[in-house]
Every structure is written in C-alpha cells, then in structure tokens.
MARDOLO-218254 format. One line per field, with one value per residue (C-alpha): residue number from 0; residue in one letter; x, y, z. Coordinates in steps of 0.02 Angstrom, whole numbers, plus 50000, padded with zeros to 5 digits. Last residue first. Example, Ala and Ser with C-alpha at 12.3 -4.5 7.8 and 13.67 -1.06 7.14 Angstrom:
residues 2
seq 1/0
type s/a
X 50684/50615
Y 49947/49775
Z 50357/50390
//
This chain:
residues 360
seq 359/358/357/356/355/354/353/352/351/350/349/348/347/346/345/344/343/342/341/340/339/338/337/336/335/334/333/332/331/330/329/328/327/326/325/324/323/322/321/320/319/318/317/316/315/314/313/312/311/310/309/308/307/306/305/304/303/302/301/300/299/298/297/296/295/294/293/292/291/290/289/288/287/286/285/284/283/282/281/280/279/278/277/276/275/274/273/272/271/270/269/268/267/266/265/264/263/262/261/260/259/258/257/256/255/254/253/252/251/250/249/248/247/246/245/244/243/242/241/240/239/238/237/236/235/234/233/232/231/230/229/228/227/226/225/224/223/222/221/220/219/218/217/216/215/214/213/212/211/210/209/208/207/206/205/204/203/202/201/200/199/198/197/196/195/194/193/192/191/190/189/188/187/186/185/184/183/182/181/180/179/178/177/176/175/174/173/172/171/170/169/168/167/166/165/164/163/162/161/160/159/158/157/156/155/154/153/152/151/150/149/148/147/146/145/144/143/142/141/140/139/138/137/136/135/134/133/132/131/130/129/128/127/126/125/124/123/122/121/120/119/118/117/116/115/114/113/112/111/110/109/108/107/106/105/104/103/102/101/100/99/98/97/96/95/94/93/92/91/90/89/88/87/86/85/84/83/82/81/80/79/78/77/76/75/74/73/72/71/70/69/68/67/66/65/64/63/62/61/60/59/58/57/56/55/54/53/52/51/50/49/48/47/46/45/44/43/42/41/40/39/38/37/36/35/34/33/32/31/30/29/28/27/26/25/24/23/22/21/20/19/18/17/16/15/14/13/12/11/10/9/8/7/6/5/4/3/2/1/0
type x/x/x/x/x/x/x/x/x/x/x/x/x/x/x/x/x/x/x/x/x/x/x/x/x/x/x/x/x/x/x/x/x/x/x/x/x/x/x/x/x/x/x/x/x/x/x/x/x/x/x/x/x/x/x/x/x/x/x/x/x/x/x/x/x/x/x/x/x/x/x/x/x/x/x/x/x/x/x/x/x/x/x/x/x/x/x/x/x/x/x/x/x/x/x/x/x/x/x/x/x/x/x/x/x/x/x/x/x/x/x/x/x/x/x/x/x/x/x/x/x/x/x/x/x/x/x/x/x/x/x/x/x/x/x/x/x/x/x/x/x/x/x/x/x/x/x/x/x/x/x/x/x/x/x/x/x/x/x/x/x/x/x/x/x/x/x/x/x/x/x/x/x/x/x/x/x/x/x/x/x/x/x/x/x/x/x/x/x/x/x/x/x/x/x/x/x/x/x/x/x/x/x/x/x/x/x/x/x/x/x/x/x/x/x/x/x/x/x/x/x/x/x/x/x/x/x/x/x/x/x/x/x/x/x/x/x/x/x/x/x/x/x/x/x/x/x/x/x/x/x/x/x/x/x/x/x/x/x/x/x/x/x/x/x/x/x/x/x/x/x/x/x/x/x/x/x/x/x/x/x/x/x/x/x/x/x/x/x/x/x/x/x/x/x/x/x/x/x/x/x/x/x/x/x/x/x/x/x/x/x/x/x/x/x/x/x/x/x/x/x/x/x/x/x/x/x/x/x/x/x/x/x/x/x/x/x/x/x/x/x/x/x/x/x/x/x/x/x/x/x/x/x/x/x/x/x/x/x/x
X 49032/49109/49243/49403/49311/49281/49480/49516/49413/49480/49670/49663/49557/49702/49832/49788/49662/49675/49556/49583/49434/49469/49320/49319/49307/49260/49261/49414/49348/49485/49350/49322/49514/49496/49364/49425/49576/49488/49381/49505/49392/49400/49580/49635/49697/49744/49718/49738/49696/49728/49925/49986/50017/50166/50304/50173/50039/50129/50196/50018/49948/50108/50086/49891/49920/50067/49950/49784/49886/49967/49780/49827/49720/49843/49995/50035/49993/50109/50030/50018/49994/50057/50050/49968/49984/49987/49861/49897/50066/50048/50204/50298/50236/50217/50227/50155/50203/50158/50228/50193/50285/50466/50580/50754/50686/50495/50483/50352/50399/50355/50424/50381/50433/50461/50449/50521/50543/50729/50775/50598/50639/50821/50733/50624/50777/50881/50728/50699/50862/50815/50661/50492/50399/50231/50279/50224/50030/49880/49744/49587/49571/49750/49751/49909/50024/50138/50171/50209/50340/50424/50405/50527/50651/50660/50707/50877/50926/50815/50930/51101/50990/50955/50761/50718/50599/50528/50583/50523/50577/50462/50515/50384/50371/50183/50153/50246/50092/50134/49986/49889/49962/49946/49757/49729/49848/49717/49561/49638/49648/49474/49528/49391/49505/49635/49508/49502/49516/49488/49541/49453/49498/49435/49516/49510/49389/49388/49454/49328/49351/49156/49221/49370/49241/49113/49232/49327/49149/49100/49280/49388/49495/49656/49734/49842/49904/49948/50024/50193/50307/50407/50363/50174/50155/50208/50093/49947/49964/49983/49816/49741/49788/49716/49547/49540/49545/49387/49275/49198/49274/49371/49304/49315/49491/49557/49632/49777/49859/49976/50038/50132/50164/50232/50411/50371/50430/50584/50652/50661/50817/50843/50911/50786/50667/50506/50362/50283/50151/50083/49918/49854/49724/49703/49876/49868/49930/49800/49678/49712/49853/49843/50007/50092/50202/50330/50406/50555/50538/50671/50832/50707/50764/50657/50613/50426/50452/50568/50429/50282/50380/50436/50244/50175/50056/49880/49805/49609/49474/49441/49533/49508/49445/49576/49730/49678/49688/49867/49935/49868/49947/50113/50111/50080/50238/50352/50313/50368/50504/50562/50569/50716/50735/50552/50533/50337/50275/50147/49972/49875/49678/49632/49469/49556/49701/49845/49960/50139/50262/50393/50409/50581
Y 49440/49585/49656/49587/49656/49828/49840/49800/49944/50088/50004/50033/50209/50262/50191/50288/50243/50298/50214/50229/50164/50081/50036/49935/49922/50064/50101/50147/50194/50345/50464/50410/50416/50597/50627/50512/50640/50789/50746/50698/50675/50495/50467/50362/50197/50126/49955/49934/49768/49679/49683/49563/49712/49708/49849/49944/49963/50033/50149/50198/50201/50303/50428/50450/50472/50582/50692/50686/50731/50893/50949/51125/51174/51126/51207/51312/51175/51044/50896/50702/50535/50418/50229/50136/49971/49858/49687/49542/49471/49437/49358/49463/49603/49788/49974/50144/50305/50485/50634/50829/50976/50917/51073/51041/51166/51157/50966/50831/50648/50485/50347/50154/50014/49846/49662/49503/49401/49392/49590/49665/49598/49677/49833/49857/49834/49952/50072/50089/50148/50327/50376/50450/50544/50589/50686/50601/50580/50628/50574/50718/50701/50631/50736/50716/50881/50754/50649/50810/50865/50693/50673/50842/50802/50588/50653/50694/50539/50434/50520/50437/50265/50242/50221/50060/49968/50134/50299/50448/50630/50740/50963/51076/51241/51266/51290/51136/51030/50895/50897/50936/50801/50667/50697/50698/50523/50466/50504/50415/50266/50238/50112/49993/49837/49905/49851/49978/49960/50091/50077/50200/50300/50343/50443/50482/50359/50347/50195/50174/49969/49958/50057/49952/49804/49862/49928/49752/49660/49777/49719/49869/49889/50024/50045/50169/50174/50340/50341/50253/50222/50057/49973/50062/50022/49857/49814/49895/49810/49626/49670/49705/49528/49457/49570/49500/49315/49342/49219/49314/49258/49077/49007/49158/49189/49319/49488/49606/49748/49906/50060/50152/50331/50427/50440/50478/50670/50625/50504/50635/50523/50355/50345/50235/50147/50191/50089/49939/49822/49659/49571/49410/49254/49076/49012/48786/48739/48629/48740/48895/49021/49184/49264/49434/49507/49666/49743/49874/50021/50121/49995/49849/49675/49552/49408/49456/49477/49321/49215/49282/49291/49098/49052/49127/49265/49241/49331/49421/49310/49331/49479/49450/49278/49220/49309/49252/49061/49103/49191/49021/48901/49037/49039/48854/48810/48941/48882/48701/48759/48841/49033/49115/49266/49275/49317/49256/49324/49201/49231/49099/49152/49111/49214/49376/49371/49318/49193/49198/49099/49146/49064/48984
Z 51594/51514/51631/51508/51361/51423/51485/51313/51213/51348/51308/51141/51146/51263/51149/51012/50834/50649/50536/50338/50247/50077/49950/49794/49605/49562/49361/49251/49063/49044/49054/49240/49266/49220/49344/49474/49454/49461/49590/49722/49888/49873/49861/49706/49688/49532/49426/49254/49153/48984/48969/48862/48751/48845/48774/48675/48778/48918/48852/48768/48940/49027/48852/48904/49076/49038/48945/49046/49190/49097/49043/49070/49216/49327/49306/49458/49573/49514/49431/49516/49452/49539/49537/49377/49413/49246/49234/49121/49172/49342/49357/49241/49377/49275/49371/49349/49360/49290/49326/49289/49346/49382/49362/49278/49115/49153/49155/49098/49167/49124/49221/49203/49311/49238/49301/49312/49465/49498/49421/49494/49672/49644/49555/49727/49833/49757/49748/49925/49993/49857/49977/49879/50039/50132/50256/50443/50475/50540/50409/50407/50207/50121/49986/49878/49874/49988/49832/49714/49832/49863/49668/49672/49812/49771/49583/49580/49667/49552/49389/49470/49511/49323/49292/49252/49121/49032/49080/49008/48990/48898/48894/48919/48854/48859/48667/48597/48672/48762/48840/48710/48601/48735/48756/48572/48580/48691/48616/48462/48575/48632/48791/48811/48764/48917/49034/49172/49366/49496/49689/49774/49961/50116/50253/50420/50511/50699/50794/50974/50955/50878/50757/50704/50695/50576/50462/50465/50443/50299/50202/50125/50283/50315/50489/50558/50758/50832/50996/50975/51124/51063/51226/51249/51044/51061/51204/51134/50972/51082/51158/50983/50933/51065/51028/50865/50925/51061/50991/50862/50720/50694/50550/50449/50471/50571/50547/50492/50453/50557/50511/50665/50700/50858/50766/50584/50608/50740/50587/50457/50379/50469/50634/50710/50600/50553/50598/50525/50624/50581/50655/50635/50626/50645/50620/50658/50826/50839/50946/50859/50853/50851/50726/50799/50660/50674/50550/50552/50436/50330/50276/50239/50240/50154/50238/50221/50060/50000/50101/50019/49861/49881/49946/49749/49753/49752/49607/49637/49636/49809/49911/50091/50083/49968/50045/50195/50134/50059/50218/50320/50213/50229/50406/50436/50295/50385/50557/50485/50414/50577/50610/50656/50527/50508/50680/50709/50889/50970/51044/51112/51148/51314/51307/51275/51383/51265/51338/51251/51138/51049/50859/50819
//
C-alpha cells in the first residue's frame, strides 16, 4: 500500500513506499525503476537480480530504520527517489548517532530539471524536523549530482576512490615477498585467518578491536558518530551469504590477543568474477613494518586459491590516505571513480526550498 501526498515543487507527487505493505504491482514499478537507475548511475557495472532487491530492501535491520520517498510521474510510473537510514532507538551508543542521517537518491534522466529533486528534498526536511535530525549525509560520483548538492547550500567533507585491479596483472612472487616480510618470524606476530565464515564466538571478540582500527580511518572534515563493527549485523549478512552464495574472508596479524593488522574482503557467487576487498587497516604503533602489504598479499592469494574465477578487485579508499593508495597503487589497482561526501542541516534545507517556492 503506497501513501500518497502532494509535494510542492511544481506539483510533483510524492508517495512513501513501506515495503512491508506494498502491492505487487508497487513492487514491480519500484523495482523496473531501481533496475533503470541502477543502469544510468552505474553503467556496465552488474545489476542485481529483483529477488535481492526485494529480499534487501525487505530486510529487517536490528540497527537503522529506512525510510523511502519514491516521485511519481504522470502515469503513475517511479521517476525518481530518496531513502534515508538512521539509527534506531535503543540500540548500543544510540545518543552518539542521534542527530545523523545517511540518505541516497535521484531522478531519472528523462525527468530532470523539472522540479522532482526538490520534492524529494522537501520530504528530507520533513523527516528530519519529525525524527529531529540535523545533519544529513550524502555521497555522489556523477558531475550532475555534485553540481546539484552545491547548488542546494550542502558542503563537501570528504572524498574518496574506488580502485579496481585485474587479478591477471598481479606479479605473484612480489606478493609472497610482501607476505614473507610481513609475516616475518622477527616481529612476533602470530596469523589467524578466516576464510568462508568466521564463527560468531571469535566475531564477538573482535567487534572492540576492528571497531578501533575502523574509526583510525580518515574520514577528512565528515561529522559523524564512531565508526563501528556491530556483532547483530553479521547474522544477517551470513544468512544473505548462506541463500545466495558467498564467502567472507578474515586475515588477521596479532600481538599475543592484540589485533594489529587486518585484512577483509568479501566474494558474491552471483557475481562471480570480481572479490571486495573491505578493510585494511594497521595499528598505529606498527606501521612502518609492511603489516598491510602482508595481509594484503595473504587476503589476495586467499583469495586466489578458493575462486580463481575471480578476475577483478574493487576497494574504496579515502583520498587523503597516501599510504594505502600507495600500496594499492603497487598492487596494479587504478581509479576507477570518484565519491564526494556532502553533509547538509535543516536550515540550509529549508533556506534552498523557500528560494524555489518564490522563484517566478
């Protein structure tokens, strides 16, 4: 059942989709118009099948609550937009993620610059005045999407790379030097990996340390709650993994229990050919060492082994991290594309939405 409501930016029809109660035919419009976004925002990268759209998006998640506004177009047919995710009440660290919202979207092609966009931003503002947020986060890689948050007052806090390597670059024997110096005997370090799953009693020890590592990650000017691993996301993640196929890799250097070095990626059986290397991430005090060469090389070789389907790597790295996008650079990964991170408040909302509503 989708909830109809007048938008005020140029009669555009706004309508809330609740997953839970939404008709087949709302599903099939949402997910034609989820696949034909999906190809102008990303083309020639894999579309993922409707039934993991739809399992996704249906998905219940113990952390964040999700809210989608869709614009709809003269026939009734989705023309653009906007979700939101926020932290849920009650949950652990709750009061830190409280003012903070991450929110997506757009319109198609078609169907730009006739006032759609700034619907969707007038159903933003409302949520975030009813669920009392005041900072809104929004990433684009597309020229037109930087072009627009600016024009709307958002300022841009962060930037960041995503890197891809083909696999049939990869000069091996470098690799297992960079794994044998950093696993080298002579720092002390004791190997754990993890290859498929990693049992739920070892994850709970874990969430602390990566949680550390995570948050060490530069995030440029971003305001933002703690940067965190959470244990009620990993059921859920393996279930997905468990119907669909797929394998998530661990490798872990440790100084007795410590966690100084990790390395983590992830494999899709549906998109069989590509690997996504997560984090990568060194303590402080033993950098230097060439720790994240080593468990990038053993996470690579891992990898290699188990699905030597696998052709392509894909990560994302933060712009100001030289030492990483060094290393990666060594690897063979090259940029691929762009991510600006634009955080905007209610006041710049509403300053942007009174302008259009005055404009002749």
């Amino acid at each position: 059942m989708l909830e109809n409501s007048a938008a005020n930016a140029r009669h555009t029809v706004t309508t809330v989709f609740d997953p839970q109660r939404a008709s087949e035919a709302d599903w099939a419009n949402f997910l034609t118009y989820w696949r034909v976004r999906a190809g102008e925002d990303f083309p020639g990268d894999p579309v993922a099948p409707d039934a993991d759209t739809r399992h996704n998006v249906l998905r219940f998640n113990p952390l964040y609550e999700f809210h989608r506004v869709l614009a709809v177009g003269a026939h009734g047919e989705f023309i653009g937009s906007l979700s939101a995710s926020f932290r849920r009440e009650g949950t652990p660290e709750h009061e830190a993620f409280a003012p903070f919202l991450e929110t997506w979207g757009g319109v198609l092609r078609p169907h730009r610059r006739r006032g759609v966009a700034s619907a969707l931003l007038r159903a933003l503002l409302e949520l975030m005045e009813a669920r009392g947020k005041t900072v809104a986060t929004v990433k684009t890689h597309l020229p037109e999407g930087h072009a627009f948050l600016q024009a709307v007052g958002a300022t841009q806090k962060h930037r960041s790379i995503e890197n891809r390597m083909y696999l049939a670059d990869l000069d091996w024997r470098e690799l297992a030097r960079w794994q044998a110096e950093g696993f080298a005997p002579a720092h002390g370090l004791r190997a754990e990996v993890h290859a498929g799953r990693v049992p739920m009693e070892r994850l709970a020890t874990l969430m602390a340390p990566l949680s550390a590592l995570l948050s060490d990650a530069p995030t440029t000017l971003l305001d933002r709650p703690p940067l965190r691993y959470e244990l009620e996301d990993f059921p859920h993640w393996y279930a997905d993994m468990d119907r669909r196929g797929g394998e998530h890799f661990l490798v872990l250097l440790l100084d007795g229990d410590e966690v100084v070095a990790v390395c983590e990626a992830s494999w899709n059986r549906q998109f069989p050919d590509r690997m996504h290397q997560r984090l990568t991430a060194v303590d402080r005090r033993w950098r230097g060492k060439g720790l994240a060469k080593g468990v990038k090389a053993a996470m690579l070789q891992l990898v290699h082994e188990r699905h030597p389907e696998v052709t392509l790597a894909y990560t994302h790295n933060a712009e100001v991290n030289a030492p990483m996008l060094s290393i990666n650079h060594r690897l063979g990964y090259t940029e691929y594309r762009r991510d600006g991170f634009y955080q905007l408040g209610t006041e710049t909302l509403r300053a942007y939405l009174c302008g259009r509503e005055v404009r002749p």
